[in-house]
N, C-alpha and C positions, 0 to 999 in steps of 0.2 A: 504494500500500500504506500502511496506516495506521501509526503509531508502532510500531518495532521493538521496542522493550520489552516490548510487550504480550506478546510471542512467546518460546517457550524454545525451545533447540536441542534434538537429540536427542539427545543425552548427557544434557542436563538430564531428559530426559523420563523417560528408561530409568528414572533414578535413581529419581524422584520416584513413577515406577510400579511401581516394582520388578520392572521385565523388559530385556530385553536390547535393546540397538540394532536390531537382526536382525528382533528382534521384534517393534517398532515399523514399522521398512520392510516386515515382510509385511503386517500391519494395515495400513497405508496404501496397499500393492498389492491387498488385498481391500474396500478403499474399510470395513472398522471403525473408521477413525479419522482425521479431513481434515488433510491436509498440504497448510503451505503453501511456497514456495520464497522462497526470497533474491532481491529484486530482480539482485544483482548477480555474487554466487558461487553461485548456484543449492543451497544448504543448504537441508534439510528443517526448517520451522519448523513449532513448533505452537501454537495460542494455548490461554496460560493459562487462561481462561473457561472453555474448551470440558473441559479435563484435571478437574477436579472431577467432573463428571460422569460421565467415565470409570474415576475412580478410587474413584465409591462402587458404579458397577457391577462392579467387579472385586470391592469388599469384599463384596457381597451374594449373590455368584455362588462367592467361596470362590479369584477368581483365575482362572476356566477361562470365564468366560463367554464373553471375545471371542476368543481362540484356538481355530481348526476343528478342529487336532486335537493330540493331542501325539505327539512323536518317538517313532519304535520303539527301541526298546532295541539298541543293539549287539552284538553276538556275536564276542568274537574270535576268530579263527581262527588257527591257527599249528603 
């Protein structure tokens, strides 16, 4: 693996993308956005290079581009 630097964690990402951790692990489980792993504690890393390009398609799209769908609204009951 190449210099760890290059990489942010997913906290870092959330921030930087302005969406939730949550959010990021389903995107990486629907392969919208490559994760890479911690040689040693296995953490989802992401490389910086790659998050630019994510984050002008998010600006272009209004934020809904890479998300399949949004949550249903809750209903409480009681």
């Amino acid at each position: 693996m190449p210099n760890l630097q290059e990489y942010m964690t997913i906290k870092d990402v959330a921030e930087f993308l302005g969406v939730t951790p949550n959010t990021l692990k389903n995107w990486g489980a629907a392969d919208k956005i490559n994760e890479y792993r911690h040689p040693i504690n296995n953490y989802r890393l992401y490389r910086e290079d790659e998050l630019s390009v994510i984050l002008k398609q998010l600006e272009e799209s209004g934020g809904d581009r890479l998300s399949s769908h949004r949550p249903k609204k809750r209903v409480r009951t009681k």
